[in-house]
C-alpha positions as CSV (number, residue, x, y, z in Angstrom):
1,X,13.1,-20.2,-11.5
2,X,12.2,-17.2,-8.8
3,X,14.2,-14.5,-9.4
4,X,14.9,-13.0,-5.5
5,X,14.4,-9.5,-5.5
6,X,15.9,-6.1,-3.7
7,X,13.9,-2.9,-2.7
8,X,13.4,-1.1,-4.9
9,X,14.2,-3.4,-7.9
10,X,11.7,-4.0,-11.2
11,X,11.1,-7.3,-12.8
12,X,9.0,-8.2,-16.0
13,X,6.3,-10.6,-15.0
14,X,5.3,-11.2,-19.1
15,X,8.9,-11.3,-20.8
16,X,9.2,-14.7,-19.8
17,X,6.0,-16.4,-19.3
18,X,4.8,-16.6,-22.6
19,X,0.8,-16.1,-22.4
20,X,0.6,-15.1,-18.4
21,X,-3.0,-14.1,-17.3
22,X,-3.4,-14.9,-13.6
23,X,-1.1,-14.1,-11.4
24,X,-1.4,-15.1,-7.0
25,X,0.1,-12.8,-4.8
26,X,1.2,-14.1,-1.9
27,X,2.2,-12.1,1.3
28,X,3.6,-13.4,4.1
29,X,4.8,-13.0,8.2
30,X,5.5,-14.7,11.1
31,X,5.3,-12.9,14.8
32,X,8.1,-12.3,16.7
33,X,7.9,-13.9,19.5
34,X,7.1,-11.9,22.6
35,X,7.2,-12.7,26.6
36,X,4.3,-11.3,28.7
37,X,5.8,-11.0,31.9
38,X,5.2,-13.6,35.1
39,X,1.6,-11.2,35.8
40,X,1.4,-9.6,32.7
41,X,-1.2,-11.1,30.3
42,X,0.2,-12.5,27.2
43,X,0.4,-9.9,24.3
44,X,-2.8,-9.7,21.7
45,X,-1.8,-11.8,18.6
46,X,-0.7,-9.3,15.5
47,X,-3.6,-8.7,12.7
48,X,-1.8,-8.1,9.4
49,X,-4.2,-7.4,6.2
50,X,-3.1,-7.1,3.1
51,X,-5.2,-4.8,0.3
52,X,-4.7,-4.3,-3.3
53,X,-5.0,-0.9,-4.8
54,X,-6.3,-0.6,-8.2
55,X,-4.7,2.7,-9.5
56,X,-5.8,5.2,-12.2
57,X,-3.9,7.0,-13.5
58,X,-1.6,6.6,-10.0
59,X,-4.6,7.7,-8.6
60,X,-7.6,6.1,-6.4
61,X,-10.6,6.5,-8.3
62,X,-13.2,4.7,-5.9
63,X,-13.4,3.0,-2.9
64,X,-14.7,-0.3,-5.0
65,X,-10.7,-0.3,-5.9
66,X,-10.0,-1.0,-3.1
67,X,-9.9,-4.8,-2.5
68,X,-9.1,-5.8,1.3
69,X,-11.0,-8.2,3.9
70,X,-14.2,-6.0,4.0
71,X,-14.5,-5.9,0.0
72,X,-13.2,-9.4,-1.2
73,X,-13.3,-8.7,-5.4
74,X,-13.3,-6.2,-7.5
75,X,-16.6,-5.6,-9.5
76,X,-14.6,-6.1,-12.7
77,X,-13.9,-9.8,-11.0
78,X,-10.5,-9.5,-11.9
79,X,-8.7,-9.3,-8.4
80,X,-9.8,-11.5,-5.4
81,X,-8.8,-11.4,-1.8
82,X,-8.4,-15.0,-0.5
83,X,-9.9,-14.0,2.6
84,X,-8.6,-12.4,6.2
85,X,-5.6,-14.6,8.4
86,X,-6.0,-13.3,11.9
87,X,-2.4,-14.8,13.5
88,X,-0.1,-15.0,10.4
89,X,1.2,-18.4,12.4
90,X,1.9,-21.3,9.9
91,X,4.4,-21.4,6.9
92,X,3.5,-19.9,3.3
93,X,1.4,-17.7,2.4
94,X,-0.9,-15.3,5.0
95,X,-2.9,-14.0,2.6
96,X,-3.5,-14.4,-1.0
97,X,-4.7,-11.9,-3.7
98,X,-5.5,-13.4,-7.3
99,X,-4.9,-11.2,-10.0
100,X,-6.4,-12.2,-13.9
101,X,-3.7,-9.3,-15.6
102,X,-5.4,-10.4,-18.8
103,X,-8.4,-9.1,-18.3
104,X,-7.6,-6.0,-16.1
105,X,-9.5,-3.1,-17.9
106,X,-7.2,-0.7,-19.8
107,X,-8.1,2.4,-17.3
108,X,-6.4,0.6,-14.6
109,X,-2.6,0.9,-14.5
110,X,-1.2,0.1,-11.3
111,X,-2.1,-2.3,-8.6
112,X,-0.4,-1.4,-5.4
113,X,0.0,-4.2,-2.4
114,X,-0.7,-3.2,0.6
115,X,-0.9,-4.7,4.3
116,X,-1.4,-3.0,7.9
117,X,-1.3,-3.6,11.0
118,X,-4.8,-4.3,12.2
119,X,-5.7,-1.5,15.6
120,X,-1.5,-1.0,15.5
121,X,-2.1,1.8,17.7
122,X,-5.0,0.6,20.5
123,X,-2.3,-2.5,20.6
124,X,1.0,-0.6,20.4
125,X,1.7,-2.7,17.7
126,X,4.3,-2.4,14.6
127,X,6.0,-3.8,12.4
128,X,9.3,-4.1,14.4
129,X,6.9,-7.0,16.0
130,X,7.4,-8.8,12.6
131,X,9.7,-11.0,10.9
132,X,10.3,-13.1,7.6
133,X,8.2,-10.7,5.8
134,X,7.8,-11.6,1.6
135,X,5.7,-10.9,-0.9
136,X,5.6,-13.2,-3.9
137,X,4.3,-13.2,-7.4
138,X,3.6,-17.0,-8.7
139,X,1.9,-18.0,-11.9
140,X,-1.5,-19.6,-11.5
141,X,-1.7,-21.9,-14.6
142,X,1.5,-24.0,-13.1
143,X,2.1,-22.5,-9.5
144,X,5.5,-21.5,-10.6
145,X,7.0,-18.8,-8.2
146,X,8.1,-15.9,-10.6
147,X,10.0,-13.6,-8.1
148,X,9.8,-12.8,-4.4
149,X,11.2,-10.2,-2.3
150,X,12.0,-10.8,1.3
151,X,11.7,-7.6,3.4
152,X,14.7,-7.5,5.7
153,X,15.1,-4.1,7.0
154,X,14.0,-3.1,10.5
155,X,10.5,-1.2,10.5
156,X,10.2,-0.8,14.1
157,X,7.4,1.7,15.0
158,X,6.0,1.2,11.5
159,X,2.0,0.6,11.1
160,X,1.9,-0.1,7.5
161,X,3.2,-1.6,4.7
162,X,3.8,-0.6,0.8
163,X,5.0,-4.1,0.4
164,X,5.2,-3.4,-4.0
165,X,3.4,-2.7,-7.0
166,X,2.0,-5.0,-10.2
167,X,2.0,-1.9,-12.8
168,X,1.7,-1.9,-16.7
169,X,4.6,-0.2,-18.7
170,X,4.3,0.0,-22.3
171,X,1.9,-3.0,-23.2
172,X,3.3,-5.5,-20.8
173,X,3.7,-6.0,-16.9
174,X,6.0,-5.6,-14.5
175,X,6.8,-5.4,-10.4
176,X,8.2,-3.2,-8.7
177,X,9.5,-4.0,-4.9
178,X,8.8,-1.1,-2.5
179,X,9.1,-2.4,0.9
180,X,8.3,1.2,2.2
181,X,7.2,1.5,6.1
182,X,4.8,4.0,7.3
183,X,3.1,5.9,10.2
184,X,-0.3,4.8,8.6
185,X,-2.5,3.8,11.5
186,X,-5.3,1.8,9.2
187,X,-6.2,1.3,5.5
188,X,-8.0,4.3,5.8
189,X,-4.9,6.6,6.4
190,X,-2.7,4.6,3.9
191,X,-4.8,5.2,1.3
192,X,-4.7,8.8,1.6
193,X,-1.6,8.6,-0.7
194,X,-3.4,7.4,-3.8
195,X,-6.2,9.9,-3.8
């Protein structure tokens, strides 16, 4: 059974699921639906990427831990981006990152989950344009959805996301819902605050 989960609130991801390795995080958004006017040409669709941070430490190490669109796995292979949605239309998951917790090496500690807004500022794009935001944690051996957190709050002139965090805490993990907007104008930026 999902447990549904506040900002800011921690869950266990191995207390119960016995033997849990890989994990898929799915994020997810729909568009808000916008009017161009009668002579106004209809808005650009929104571009939201998600990117997982592998952590150090709570630090950024090196850019190859930094798994987004433009760097699909981690050289360990143990997190894989599904690949780049463009529109966010459709139901489910936007954008998938697999995570094999078992065999994350022991330097890593923290895997922070990411999205932004994709030329948010060229566009005049934010996150005030979005709606039904999640992110989900669901157990790849028997696609059971472990816990999700639905972000509700408004984040108008927001860029980016710091939609949560997959961390280790003594010997077993756990995640934490963020769900903290910021100015962050690209991955770039955003990642400024791990270095």
């Amino acid at each position: 059974m999902s447990i549904s989960l506040q900002k800011g609130q921690k869950v266990s991801l191995s207390k119960d699921n016995a033997g849990l390795s890989k994990v898929v995080i799915g994020l997810g958004w729909d568009e808000v639906k916008r009017k161009g006017g009668f002579f106004s040409k209809k808005p650009d669709p929104i571009d939201c990427d998600a990117s997982a941070l592998l952590l150090q430490n709570g630090r950024l190490m090196d850019k190859m831990d930094i798994i987004y669109f433009g760097n699909l796995q981690h050289p360990t292979g143990t997190v894989q981006h599904m690949g780049d949605n463009l529109t966010g239309a459709g139901e489910g998951d936007d954008e998938q990152i697999v995570v094999d917790l078992a065999r994350i090496p022991a330097q890593y500690d923290r895997i922070v989950l990411v999205v932004n807004i994709y030329q948010a500022v060229q566009r005049r794009q934010h996150f005030g344009l979005i709606e039904n935001a999640f992110i989900r944690l669901v157990d790849a051996r028997n696609n059971n959805e472990m816990c999700r957190y639905n972000l509700s709050e408004d984040y108008s002139g927001m860029t980016a996301m710091i939609f949560g965090e997959v961390y280790r805490h003594n010997g077993e993990w756990k995640f934490n819902a963020i769900g903290q907007g910021t100015n962050d104008p690209g991955i770039g930026e955003l990642i400024k605050r791990y270095i």
